[in-house]
C-alpha positions as a Markdown table, in Angstrom:
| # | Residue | x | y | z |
|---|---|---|---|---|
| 1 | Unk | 0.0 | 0.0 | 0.0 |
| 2 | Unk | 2.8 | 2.4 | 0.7 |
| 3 | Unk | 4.5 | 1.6 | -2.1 |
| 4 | Unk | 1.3 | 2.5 | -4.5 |
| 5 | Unk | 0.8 | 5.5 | -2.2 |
| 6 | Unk | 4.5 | 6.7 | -2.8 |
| 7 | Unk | 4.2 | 5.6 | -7.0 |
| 8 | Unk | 1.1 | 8.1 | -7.2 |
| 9 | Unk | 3.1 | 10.5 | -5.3 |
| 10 | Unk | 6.3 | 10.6 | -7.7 |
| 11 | Unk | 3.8 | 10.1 | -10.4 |
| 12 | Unk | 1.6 | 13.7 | -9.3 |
| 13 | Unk | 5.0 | 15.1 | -8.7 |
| 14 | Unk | 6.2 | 14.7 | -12.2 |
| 15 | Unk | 3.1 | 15.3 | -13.7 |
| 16 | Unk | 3.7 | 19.0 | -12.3 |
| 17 | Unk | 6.5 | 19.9 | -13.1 |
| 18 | Unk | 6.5 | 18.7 | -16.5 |
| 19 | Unk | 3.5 | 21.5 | -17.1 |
| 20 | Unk | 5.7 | 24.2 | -15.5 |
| 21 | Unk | 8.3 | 24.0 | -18.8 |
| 22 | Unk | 8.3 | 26.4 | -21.5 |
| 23 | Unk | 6.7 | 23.6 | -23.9 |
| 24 | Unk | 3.6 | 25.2 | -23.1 |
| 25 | Unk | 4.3 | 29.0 | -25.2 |
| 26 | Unk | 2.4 | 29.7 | -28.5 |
| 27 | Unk | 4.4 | 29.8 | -31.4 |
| 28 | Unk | 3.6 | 33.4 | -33.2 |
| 29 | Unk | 1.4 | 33.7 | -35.9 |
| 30 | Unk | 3.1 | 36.3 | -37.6 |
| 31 | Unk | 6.1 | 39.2 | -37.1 |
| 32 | Unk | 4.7 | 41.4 | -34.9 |
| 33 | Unk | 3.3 | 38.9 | -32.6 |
| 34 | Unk | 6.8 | 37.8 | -32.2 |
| 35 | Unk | 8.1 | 40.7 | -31.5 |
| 36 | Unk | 5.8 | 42.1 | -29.4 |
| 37 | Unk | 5.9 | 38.4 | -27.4 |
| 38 | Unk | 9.4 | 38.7 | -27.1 |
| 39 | Unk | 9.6 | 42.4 | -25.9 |
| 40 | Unk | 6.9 | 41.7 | -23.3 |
| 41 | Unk | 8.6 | 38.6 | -22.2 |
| 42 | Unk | 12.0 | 40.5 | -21.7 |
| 43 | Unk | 10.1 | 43.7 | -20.0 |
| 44 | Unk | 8.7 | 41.2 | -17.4 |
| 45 | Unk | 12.3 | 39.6 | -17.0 |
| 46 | Unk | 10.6 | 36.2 | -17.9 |
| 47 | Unk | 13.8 | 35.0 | -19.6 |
| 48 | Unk | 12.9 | 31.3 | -20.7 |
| 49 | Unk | 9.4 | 33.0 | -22.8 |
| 50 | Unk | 11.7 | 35.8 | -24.4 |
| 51 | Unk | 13.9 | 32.7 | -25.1 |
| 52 | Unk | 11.5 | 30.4 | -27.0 |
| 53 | Unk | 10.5 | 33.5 | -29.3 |
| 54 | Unk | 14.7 | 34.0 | -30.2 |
| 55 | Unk | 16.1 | 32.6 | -32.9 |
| 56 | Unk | 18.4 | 30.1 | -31.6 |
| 57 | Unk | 22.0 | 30.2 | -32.9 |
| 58 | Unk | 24.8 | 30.9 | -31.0 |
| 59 | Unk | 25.3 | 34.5 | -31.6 |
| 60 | Unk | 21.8 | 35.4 | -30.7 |
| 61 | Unk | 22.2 | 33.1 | -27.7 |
| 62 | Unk | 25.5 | 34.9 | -26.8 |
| 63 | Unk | 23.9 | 38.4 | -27.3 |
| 64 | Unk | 20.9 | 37.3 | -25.0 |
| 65 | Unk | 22.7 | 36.3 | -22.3 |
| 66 | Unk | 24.9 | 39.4 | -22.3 |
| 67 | Unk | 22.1 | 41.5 | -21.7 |
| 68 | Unk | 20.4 | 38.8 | -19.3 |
| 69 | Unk | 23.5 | 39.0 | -17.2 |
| 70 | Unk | 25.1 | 42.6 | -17.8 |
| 71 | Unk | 22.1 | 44.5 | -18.0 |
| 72 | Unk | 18.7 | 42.8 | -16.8 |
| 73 | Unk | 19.8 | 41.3 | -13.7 |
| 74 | Unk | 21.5 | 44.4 | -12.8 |
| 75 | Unk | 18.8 | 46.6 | -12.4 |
| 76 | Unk | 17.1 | 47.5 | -8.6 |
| 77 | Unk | 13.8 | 46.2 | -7.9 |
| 78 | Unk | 12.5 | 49.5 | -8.6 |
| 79 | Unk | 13.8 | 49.8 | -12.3 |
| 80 | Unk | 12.6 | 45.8 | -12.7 |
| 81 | Unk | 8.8 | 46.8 | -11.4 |
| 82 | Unk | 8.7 | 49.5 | -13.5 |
| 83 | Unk | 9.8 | 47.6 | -17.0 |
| 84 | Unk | 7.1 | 45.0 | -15.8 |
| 85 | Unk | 4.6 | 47.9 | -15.5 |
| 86 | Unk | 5.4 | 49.5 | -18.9 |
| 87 | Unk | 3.4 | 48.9 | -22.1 |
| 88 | Unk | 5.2 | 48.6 | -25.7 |
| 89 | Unk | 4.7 | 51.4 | -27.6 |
| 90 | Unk | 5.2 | 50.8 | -31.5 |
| 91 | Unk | 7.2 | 53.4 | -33.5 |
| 92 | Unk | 7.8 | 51.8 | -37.1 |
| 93 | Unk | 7.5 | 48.5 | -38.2 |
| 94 | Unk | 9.1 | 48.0 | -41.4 |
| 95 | Unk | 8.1 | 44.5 | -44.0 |
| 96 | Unk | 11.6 | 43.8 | -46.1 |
| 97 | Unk | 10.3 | 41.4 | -47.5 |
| 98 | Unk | 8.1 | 38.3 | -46.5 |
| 99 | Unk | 10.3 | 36.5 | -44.1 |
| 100 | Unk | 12.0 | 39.6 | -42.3 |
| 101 | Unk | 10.3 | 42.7 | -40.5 |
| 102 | Unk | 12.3 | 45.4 | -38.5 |
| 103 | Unk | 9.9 | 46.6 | -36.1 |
| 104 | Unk | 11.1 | 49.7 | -33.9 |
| 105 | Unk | 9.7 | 50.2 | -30.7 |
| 106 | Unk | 9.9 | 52.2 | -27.3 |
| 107 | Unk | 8.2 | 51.5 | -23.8 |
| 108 | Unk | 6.4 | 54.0 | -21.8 |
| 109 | Unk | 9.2 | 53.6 | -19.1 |
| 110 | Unk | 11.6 | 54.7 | -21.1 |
| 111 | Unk | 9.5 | 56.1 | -23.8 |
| 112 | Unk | 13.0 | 58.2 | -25.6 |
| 113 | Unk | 15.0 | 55.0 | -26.1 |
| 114 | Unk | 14.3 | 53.3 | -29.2 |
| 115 | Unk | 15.2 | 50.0 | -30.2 |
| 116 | Unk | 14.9 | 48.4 | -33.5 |
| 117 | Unk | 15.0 | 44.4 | -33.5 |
| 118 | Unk | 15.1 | 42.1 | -36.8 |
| 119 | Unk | 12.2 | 39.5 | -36.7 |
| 120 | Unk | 12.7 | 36.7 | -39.1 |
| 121 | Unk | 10.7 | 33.8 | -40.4 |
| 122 | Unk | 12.5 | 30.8 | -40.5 |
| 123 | Unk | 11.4 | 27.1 | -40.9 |
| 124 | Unk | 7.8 | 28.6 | -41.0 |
| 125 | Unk | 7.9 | 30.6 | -37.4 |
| 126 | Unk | 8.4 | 33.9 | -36.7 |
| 127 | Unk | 11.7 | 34.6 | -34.2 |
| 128 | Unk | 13.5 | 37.6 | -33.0 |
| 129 | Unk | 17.3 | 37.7 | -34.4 |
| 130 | Unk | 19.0 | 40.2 | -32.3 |
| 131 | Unk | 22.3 | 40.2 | -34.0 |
| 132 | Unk | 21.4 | 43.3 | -36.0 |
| 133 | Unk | 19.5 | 45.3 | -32.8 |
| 134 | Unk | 19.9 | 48.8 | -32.8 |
């Protein structure tokens, strides 16, 4: 009987923390869901979504972790609360052509600093490729 009890147990257990993984995010349906997925993700400092909407290669994953480590994770409590509280505010979103977008946007927390990040369709979903961010 204990044995069962503790199977069931293990069993619940796993079955829990195999719904708390990132499997669970919604692959974008187009650019601008991407990006705006991704930028809401890294305003809320919820690293592993902001991840699953990056185009993974190493470059991309080296840039990401930069700022993760050098510029998120530095910032007071204060500064962190306020990203989480800021909305995206779209400046320009520009279609190259139909697998790349540039899409320019601001926050209202820091509503003067622009940012412009490449969003790129590849293997038929939309990711954010950071290696030409400005």
């Amino acid at each position: 009987m204990k044995y069962t009890a503790g199977i069931c147990l293990l069993s619940l257990s796993l079955s829990f923390a195999a719904c708390s993984g990132n499997e669970n995010y919604t692959k974008a349906e187009d650019a601008m869901d991407a990006g705006r997925e991704f930028i809401r993700a890294s305003l809320d400092g919820n690293m592993k979504k902001a991840n699953f909407y990056l185009l993974q290669d190493s470059t991309n994953q080296m840039i990401f972790d930069k700022w993760k480590y050098d510029v998120y994770n530095k910032l007071s409590p204060e500064e962190r609360t306020n990203y989480r509280q800021a909305n995206i505010l779209t400046v320009k979103v520009d279609k190259l052509d139909d697998s790349t977008v540039n899409f320019t946007y601001s926050n209202t927390y820091k509503s003067k600093d622009t940012t412009t990040v490449k969003i790129v369709r590849k293997d038929g979903e939309w990711l954010v490729d950071l290696k030409e961010i400005h």
